[in-house]
C-alpha positions as CSV (number, residue, x, y, z in Angstrom):
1,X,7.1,0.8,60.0
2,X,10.8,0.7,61.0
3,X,11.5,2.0,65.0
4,X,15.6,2.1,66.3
5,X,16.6,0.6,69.8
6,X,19.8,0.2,71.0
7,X,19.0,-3.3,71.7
8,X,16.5,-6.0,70.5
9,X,15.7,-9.4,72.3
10,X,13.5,-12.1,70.9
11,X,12.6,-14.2,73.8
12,X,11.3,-12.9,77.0
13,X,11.9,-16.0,79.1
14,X,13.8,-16.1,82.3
15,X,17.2,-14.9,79.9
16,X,15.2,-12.3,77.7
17,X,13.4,-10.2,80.2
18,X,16.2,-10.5,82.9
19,X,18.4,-9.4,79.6
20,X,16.1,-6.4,79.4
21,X,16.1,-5.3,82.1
22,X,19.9,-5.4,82.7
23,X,20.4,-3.6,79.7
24,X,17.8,-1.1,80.5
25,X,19.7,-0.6,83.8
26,X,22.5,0.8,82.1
27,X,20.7,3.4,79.9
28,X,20.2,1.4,76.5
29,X,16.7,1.4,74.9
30,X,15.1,-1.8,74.7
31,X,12.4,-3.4,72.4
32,X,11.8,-7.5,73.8
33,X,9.8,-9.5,71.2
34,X,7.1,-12.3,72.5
35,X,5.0,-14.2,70.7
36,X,3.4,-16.4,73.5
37,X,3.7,-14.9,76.9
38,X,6.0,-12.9,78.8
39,X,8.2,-15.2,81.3
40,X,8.9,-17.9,78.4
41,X,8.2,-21.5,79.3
42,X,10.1,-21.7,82.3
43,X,7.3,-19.5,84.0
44,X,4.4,-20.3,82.4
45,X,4.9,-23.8,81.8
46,X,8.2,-25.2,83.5
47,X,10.5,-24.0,86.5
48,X,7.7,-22.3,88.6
49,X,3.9,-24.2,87.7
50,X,5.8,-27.3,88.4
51,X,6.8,-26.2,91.6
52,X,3.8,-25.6,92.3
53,X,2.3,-28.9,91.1
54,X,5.2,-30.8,93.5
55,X,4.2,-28.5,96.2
56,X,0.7,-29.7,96.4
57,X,1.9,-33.6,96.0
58,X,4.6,-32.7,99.1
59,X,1.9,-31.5,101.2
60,X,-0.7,-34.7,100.3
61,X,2.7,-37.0,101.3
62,X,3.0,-35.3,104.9
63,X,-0.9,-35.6,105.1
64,X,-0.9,-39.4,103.9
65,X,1.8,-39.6,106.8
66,X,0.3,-36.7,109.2
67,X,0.8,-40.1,112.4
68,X,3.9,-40.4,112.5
69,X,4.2,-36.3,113.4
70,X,1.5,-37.4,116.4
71,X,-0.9,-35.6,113.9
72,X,-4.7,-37.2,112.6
73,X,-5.8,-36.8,108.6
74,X,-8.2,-39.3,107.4
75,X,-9.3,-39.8,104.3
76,X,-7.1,-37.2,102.3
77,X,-8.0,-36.8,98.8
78,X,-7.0,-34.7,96.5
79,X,-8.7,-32.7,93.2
80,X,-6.3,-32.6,90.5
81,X,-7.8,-30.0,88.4
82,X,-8.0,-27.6,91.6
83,X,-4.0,-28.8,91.9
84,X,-3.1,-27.9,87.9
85,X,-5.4,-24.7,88.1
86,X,-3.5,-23.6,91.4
87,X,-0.2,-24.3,89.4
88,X,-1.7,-21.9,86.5
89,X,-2.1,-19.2,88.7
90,X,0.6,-19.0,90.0
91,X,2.3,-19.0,86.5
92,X,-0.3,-15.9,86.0
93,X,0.9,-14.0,88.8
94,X,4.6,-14.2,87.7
95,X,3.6,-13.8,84.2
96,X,1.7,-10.5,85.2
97,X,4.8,-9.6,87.3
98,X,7.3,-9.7,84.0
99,X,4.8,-7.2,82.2
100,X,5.0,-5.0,85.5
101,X,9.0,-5.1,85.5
102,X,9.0,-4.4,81.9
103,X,6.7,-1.1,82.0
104,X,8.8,-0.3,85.1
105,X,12.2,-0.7,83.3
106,X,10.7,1.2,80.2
107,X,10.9,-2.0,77.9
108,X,9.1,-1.5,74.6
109,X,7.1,-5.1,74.3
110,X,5.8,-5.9,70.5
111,X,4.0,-9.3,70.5
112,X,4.5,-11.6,67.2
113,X,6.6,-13.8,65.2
114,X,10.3,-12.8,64.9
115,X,12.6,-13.2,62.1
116,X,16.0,-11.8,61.6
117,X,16.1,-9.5,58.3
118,X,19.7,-8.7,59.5
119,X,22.4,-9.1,62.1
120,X,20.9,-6.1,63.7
121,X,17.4,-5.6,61.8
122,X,14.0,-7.8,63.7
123,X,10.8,-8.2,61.7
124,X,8.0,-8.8,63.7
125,X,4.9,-9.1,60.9
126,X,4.7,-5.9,59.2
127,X,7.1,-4.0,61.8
128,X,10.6,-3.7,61.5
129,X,13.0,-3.0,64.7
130,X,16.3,-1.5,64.1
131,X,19.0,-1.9,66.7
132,X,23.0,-2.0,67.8
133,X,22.5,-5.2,69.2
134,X,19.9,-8.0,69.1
135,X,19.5,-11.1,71.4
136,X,18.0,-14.5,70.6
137,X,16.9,-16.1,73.5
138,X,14.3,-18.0,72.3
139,X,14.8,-20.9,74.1
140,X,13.3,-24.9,73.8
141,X,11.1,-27.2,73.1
142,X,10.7,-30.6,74.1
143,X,12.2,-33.4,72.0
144,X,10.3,-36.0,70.5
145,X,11.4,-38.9,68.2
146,X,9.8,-40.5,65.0
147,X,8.7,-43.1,67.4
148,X,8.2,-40.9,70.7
149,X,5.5,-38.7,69.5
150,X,2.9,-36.8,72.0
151,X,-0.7,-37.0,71.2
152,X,-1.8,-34.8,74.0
153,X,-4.2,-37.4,75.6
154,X,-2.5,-40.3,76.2
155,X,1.2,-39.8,75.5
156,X,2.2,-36.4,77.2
157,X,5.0,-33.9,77.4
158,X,6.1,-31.4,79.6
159,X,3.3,-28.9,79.0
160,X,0.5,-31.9,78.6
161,X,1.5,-33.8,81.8
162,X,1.0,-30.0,83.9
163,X,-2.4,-29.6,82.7
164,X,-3.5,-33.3,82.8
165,X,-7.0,-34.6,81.2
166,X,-7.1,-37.7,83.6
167,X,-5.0,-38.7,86.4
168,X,-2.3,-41.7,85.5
169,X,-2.9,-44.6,87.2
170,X,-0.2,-46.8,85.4
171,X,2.3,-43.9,84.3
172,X,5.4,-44.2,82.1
173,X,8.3,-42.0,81.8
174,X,10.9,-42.3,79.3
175,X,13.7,-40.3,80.4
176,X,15.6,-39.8,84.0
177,X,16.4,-36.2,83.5
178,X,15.3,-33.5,85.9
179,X,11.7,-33.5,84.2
180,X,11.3,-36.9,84.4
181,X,12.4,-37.5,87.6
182,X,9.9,-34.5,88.9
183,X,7.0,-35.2,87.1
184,X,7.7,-39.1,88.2
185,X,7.9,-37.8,92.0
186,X,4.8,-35.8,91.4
187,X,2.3,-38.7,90.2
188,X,3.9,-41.4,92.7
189,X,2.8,-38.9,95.2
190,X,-0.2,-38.7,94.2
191,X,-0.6,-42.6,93.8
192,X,0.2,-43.2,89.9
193,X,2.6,-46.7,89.7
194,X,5.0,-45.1,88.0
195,X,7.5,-46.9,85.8
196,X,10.5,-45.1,84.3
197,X,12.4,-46.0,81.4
198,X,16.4,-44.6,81.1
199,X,18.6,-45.5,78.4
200,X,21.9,-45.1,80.5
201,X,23.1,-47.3,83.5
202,X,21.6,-45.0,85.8
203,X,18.9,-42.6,86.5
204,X,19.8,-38.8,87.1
205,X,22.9,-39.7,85.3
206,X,25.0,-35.9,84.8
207,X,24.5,-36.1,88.7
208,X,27.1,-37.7,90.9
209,X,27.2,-41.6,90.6
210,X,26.6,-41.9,94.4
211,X,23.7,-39.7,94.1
212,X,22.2,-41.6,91.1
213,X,22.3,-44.6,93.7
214,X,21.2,-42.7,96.8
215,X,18.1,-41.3,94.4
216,X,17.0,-45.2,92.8
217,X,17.4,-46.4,96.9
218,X,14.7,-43.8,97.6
219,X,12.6,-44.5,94.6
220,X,12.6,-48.1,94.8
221,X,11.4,-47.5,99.0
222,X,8.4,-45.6,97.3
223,X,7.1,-47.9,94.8
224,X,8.9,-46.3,91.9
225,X,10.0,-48.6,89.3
226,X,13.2,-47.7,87.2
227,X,14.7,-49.7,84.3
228,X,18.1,-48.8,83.5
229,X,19.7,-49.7,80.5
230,X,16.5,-49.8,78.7
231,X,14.8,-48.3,75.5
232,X,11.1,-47.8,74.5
233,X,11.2,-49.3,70.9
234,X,7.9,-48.6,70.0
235,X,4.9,-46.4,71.6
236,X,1.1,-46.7,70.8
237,X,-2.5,-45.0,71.8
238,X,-5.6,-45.5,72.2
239,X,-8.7,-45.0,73.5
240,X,-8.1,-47.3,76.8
241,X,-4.0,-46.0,77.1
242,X,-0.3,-47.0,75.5
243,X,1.1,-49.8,74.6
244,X,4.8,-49.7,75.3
245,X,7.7,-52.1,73.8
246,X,10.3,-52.1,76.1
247,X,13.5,-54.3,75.4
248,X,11.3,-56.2,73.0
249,X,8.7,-57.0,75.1
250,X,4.7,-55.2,75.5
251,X,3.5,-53.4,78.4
252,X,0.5,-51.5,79.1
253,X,0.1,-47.8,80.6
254,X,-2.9,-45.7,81.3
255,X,0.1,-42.4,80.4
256,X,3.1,-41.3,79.0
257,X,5.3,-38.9,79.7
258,X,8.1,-38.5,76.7
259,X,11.2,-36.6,78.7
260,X,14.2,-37.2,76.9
261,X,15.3,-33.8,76.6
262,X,15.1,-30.7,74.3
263,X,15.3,-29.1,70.8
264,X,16.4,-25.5,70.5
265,X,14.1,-23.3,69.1
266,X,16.2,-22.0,65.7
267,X,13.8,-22.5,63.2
268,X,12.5,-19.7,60.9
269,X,15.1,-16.8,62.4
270,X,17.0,-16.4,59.1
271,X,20.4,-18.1,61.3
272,X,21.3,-20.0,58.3
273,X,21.2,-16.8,55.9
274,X,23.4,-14.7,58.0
275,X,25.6,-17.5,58.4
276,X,25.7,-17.8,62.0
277,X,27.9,-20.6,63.5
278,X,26.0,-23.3,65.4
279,X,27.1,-26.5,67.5
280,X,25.0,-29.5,67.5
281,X,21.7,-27.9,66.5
282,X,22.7,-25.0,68.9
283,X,23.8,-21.5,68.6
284,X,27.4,-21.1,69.0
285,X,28.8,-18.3,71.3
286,X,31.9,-16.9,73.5
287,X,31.6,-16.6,77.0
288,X,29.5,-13.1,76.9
289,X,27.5,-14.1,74.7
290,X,28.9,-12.8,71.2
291,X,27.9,-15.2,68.1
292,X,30.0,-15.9,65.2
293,X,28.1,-12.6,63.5
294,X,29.2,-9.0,64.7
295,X,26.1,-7.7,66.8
296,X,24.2,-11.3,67.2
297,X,24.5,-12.6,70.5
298,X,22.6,-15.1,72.0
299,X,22.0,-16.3,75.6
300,X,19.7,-19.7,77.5
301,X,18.7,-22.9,76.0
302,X,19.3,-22.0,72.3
303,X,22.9,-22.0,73.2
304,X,22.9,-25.4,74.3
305,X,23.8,-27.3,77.6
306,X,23.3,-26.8,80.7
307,X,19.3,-26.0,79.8
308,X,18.5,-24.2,83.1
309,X,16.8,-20.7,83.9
310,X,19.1,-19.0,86.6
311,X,22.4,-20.0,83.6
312,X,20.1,-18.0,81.1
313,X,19.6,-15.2,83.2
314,X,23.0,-15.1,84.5
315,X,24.0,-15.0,80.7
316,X,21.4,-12.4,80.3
317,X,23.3,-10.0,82.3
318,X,27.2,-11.0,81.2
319,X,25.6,-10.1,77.3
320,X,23.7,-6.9,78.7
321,X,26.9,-5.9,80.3
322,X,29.2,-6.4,77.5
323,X,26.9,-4.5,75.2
324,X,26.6,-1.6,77.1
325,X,30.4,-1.1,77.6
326,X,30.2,-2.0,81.3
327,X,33.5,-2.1,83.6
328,X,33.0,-5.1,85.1
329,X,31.5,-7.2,82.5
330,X,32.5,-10.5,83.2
331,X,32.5,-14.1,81.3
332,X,30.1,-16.6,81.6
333,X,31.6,-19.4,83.8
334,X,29.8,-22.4,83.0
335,X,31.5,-24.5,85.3
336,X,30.0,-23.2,88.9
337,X,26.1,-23.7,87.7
338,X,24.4,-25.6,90.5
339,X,21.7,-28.1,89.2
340,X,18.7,-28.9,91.3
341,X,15.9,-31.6,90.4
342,X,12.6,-30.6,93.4
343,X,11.9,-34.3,93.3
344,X,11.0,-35.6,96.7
345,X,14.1,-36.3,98.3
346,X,15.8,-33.1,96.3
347,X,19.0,-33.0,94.2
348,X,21.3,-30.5,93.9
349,X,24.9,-30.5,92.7
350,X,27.5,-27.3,91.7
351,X,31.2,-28.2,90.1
352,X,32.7,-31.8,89.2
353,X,31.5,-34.7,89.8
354,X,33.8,-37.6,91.6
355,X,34.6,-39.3,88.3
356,X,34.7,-36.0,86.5
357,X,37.9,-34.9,88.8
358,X,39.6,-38.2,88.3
359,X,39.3,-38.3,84.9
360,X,40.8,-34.4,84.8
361,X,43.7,-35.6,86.6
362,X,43.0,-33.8,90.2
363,X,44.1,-36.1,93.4
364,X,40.9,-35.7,95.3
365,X,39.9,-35.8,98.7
366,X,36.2,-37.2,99.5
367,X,33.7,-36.5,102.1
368,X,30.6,-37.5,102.9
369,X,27.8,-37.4,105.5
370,X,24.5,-38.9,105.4
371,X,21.1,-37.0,106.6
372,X,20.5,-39.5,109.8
373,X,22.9,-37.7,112.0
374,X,21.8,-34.6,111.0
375,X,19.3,-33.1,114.0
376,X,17.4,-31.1,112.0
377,X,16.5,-33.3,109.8
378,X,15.5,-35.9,112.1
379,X,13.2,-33.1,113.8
380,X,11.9,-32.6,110.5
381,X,11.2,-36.4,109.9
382,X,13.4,-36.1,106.8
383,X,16.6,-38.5,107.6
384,X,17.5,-39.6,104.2
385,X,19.9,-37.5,102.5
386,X,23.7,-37.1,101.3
387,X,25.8,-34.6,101.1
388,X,29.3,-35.5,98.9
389,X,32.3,-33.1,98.7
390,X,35.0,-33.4,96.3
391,X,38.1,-31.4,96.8
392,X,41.4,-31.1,95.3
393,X,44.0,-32.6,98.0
394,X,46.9,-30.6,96.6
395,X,45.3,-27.0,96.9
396,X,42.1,-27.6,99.2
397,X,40.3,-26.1,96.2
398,X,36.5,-27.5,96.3
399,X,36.0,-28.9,92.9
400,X,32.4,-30.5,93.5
401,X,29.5,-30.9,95.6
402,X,26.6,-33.4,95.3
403,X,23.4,-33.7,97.8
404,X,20.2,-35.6,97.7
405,X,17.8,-35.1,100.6
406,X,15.1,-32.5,101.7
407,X,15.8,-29.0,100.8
408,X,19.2,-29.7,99.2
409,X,17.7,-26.8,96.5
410,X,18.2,-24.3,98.5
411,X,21.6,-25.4,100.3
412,X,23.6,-25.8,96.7
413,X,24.2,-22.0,96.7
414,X,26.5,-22.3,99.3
415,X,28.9,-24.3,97.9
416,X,28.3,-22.1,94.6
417,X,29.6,-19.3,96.8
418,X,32.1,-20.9,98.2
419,X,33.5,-21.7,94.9
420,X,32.9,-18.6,93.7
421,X,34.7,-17.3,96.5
422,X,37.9,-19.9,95.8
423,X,37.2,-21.3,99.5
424,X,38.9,-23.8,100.3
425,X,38.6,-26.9,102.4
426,X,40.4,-25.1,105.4
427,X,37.8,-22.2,105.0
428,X,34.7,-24.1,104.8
429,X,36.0,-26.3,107.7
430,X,36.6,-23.2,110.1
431,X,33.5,-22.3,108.6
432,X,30.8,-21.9,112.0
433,X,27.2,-23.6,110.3
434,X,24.4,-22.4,112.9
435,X,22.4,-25.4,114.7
436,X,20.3,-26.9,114.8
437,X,20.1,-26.8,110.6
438,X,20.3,-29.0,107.6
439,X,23.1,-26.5,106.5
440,X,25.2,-28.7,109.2
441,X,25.4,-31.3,107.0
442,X,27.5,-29.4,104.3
443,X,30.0,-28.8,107.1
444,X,30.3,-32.2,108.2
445,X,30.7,-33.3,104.6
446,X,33.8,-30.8,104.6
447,X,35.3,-32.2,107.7
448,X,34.9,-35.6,106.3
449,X,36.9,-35.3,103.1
450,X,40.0,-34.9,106.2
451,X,38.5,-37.9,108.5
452,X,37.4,-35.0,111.0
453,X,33.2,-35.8,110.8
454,X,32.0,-35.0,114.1
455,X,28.6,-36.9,114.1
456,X,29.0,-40.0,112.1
């Protein structure tokens, strides 16, 4: 059974469908192939379940601390398989919404297995799907070492440590990534002790240097302990929890949570016969999306670094675009991504790091302003917090911002417009920020990079 599109995506995560959709748009005819569920892991099992999960630990944290608001909550507790089940709805509602936006955008779904027969040719089982184009986007896994390995009960990953068997009362997590860091947040909230283990000098460490040391500060004030510089040699179960050899020496845990990043998910779609170029483990493409084979292109994680949802979709569209012939099709510019880890205080940074503009040769200008003189967030009871600018002092051009603090998430995308927009440090600085917000902050940190802070 053969049936002709005019494109074909394996992968129906947050690049896939978005892909789709896109594509569809513009008038193409569009098969997506799945063979979990619709929304990939990033809805079902990463960007928006976790959210939820940290949601419910935010909400315990105001409760724990519901006096110092002139507010009374005794004896809060919490259920943590009502908590993981909310988080699983959730991830059913969006996954329900995907299979709504498909049928709306007339996107064929088949369910199954894919494998490549050709540069344009998808098997799916018995089916063949015949198209102009085809998409991987099949995404990640997480990675796990000889020595690291997950058993599910005791020794977790991503997935396993969102739908827990027992709650952690001596947690470990190897890795200082955004997933660590998160699910670390999460169980400290809750009231795990909570150890976590990174190999580099620092934790968070693609972030800003001064935001790595803002976030261990915070930690360390919640009961968080982080060993830098450190390696798990050796990890065992059993019945009563994991033995750990860290730098040589045994510890106990009741959990662990292996985050030390991801594998892209390559295996067993005929890549190697059609001889498509790859990078590290990773498919290799230009900046639409176009592989090293004529009408293979692949978009998200299975392209390799930065592994986050909104640069898949974003790539979802550029390759849509460029398919279908559009007049604005753009390249992918992978050097105005914002990153944000929802730990509690948040992180969020778009551009170059500090050291990263140094070491390119820019003369920078710095500024910085810190969350206590911030109203808003003093109103809020939230007064730890940074917000870092780094700006070219030749040309004004903002190469870099950096924040830590409460609701940084949703603040980065200014910057992201404003370099977008090639502000520069005279724009943002005549720039009116409305009061009384936390946005304030960003403008002060502008003003401060030219010894103008107002409230500091």
């Amino acid at each position: 059974m053969s049936d002709r599109f005019d494109l074909v995506i394996i992968g129906s995560g947050p690049g896939g469908y978005v892909a789709a959709i896109r594509a569809a748009q513009l008038g193409q005819k569009v098969a997506i192939v799945e063979r979990e569920r619709l929304g990939g892991i990033c809805l079902n099992w990463g960007c928006i379940p976790t959210k939820a999960l940290l949601r419910s630990a935010e909400i315990k944290h105001y409760l724990d601390h519901a006096a110092s608001y002139g507010l009374s909550a005794e004896g809060v507790g919490f259920d943590l398989v009502a908590v993981t089940q909310r988080s699983r709805r959730v991830a059913a509602q969006l996954n329900a919404g995907v299979a709504h936006l498909m049928k709306k955008n007339r996107v064929t779904v088949v369910e199954g297995e894919a494998a490549l027969a050709g540069p344009t040719s998808v098997k799916v089982g018995e089916r063949r799907l015949e198209a102009a184009n085809v998409i991987v986007a099949t995404g990640a896994r997480a990675r796990e070492l000889p020595h690291l390995k997950a058993d599910g009960v005791r020794i977790w990953t991503y997935r396993h440590a969102m739908v827990p068997p027992a709650m952690p009362t001596r947690l470990l997590v190897i890795g200082s990534g955004a997933i660590g860091i998160e699910f670390a947040s999460f169980y400290a909230d809750l009231g795990a002790q909570v150890t976590v283990v990174e190999m580099m000098d620092r934790i968070l460490p693609v972030e800003d240097e001064e935001i790595s040391a803002f976030m261990a500060k915070a930690f360390g004030k919640r009961g968080l302990r982080l060993l830098t510089s450190a390696s798990v040699e050796a990890l065992v179960a059993d019945a009563e929890g994991v033995t750990a050899t860290i730098g040589g020496r045994a510890e106990r845990f009741s959990h662990a949570i292996i985050a030390i990043g991801i594998v892209p998910n390559t295996e067993g779609l005929g890549l190697e016969a059609l001889g498509v170029a790859m990078d590290r483990g990773h498919i290799a493409t230009d900046s639409f999306g176009r592989t090293s084979v004529a009408g293979l292109w692949a978009i998200g994680d299975v392209t390799g670094p930065p592994w986050l949802a909104h640069k898949a979709s974003h790539e979802g569209v550029v390759a849509a675009e460029a398919i279908a012939g559009h007049a604005h099709a753009h390249p992918m510019d992978r050097s105005n991504i914002p990153g944000c880890t929802y730990s509690r205080p948040q992180v969020a940074s778009v551009g170059l790091t500090e050291a990263q503009a140094r070491e390119a040769g820019y003369a920078v200008r710095v500024g910085r302003f810190q969350a206590i003189g911030n109203g808003k967030a003093i109103a809020l009871g939230e007064p730890e917090g940074l917000v870092k600018t780094v700006f070219d002092a030749e040309t004004g051009a903002l190469l870099g911002a950096h924040m830590a603090g409460a609701e940084v998430t949703e603040l980065i995308q200014g910057f992201a417009i404003a370099r977008q927009c090639e502000a520069t440090h005279e724009t943002l600085a005549a720039t009116i920020f409305p009061h009384p917000t936390l946005s304030e902050m960003m403008h002060e940190a502008v003003l401060d990079a030219e010894g103008r802070v107002l409230h500091l």
